[in-house]
C-alpha positions in Angstrom: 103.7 112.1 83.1 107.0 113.7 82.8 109.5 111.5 79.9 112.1 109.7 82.1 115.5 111.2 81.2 117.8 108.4 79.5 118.9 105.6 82.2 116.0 105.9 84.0 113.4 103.0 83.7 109.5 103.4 85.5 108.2 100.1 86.9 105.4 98.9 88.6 106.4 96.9 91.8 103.7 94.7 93.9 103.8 94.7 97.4 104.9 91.3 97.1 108.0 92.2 95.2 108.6 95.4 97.2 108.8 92.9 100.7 111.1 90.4 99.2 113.1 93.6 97.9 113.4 95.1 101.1 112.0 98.2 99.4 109.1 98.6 102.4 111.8 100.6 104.2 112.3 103.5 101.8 111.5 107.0 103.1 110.7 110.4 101.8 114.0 111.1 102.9 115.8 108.1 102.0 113.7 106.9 99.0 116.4 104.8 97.2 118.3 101.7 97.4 120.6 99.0 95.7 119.4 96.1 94.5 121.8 92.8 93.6 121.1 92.5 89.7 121.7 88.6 90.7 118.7 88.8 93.1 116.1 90.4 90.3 117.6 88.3 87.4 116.8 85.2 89.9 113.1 86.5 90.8 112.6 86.3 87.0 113.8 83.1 86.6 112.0 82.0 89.3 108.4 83.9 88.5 108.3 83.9 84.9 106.4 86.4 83.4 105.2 86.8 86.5 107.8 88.9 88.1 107.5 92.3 87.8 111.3 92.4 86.6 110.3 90.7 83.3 109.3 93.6 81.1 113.1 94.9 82.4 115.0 91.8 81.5 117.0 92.8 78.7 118.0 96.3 80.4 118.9 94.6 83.6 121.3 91.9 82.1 122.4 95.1 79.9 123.4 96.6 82.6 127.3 97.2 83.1 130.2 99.6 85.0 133.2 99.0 83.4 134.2 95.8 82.5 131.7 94.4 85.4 129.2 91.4 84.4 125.5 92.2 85.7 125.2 90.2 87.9 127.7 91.4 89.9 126.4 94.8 90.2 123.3 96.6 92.1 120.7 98.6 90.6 119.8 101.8 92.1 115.9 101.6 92.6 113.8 104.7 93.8 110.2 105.0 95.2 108.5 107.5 93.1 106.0 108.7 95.7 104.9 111.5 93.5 104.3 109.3 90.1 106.8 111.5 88.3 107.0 108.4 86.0 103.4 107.4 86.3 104.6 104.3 88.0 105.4 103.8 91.7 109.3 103.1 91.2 111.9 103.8 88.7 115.5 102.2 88.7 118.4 103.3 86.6 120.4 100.8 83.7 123.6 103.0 83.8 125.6 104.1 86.8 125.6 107.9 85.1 122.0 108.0 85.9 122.5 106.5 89.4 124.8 109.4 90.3 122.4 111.9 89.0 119.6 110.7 90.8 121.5 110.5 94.2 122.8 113.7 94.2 119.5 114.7 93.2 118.6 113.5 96.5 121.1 114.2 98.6 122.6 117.7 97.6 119.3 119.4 99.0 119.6 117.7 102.4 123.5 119.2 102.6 121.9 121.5 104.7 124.2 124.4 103.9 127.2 122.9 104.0 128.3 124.3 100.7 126.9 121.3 99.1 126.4 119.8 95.3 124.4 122.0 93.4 124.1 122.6 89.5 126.4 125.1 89.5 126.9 128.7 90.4 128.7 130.4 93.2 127.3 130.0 96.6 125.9 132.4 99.2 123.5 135.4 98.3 120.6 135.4 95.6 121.4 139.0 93.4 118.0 140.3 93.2 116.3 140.4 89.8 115.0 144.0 88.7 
């Protein structure tokens, strides 16, 4: 299991939670979302310990961007198809993270359009000798 880098927090969702999520939709190719902070913090209120949000609790109503209250705000949540995490989602507590992980996910499928990359100049691979 690779260490999630910081931001990042692996969860195990039910398919209960994943339907009332609307997380049954993600894709290989679109395998994120946003999810109200209002709506989770409300499925723990109303499950208990129960919901599979509880472990989270503290880092979701820690959650902020700017001067922006939690529950006002939606967390970026990401099927982890290939267990990086060990878990079958992750969801990132700081919009830094959130950023990373999208154009993690999107800068690939830029499909040579000069796209986000880490860095470098674009165009031709110098061999290596």
């Amino acid at each position: 299991m690779a260490e999630p880098p910081p931001g990042i927090i692996p969860a195990f969702l039910s398919g209960t939670t994943m339907e009332a999520f609307g997380l049954t939709e993600l894709t290989e190719e679109a395998p994120f979302t946003r999810v109200s902070v209002a709506k989770i913090l409300g499925d723990i209120t109303f499950k208990g310990v129960i919901s599979d949000w509880q472990p989270f609790t503290k880092q979701i109503q820690g959650y902020k961007n700017g001067d922006v209250p939690a529950e006002e705000l939606e967390l970026l949540v990401v099927q982890d198809t290939d267990m990086i995490y060990d878990q079958n989602f992750y969801f990132c507590i700081t919009e830094e993270a959130a950023q990373s992980v999208i154009e993690q996910f999107t800068a690939p499928g830029a499909a040579g359009e000069g796209g986000a990359g880490d860095g470098g100049e674009g165009g031709e691979a110098a061999p290596e000798e």
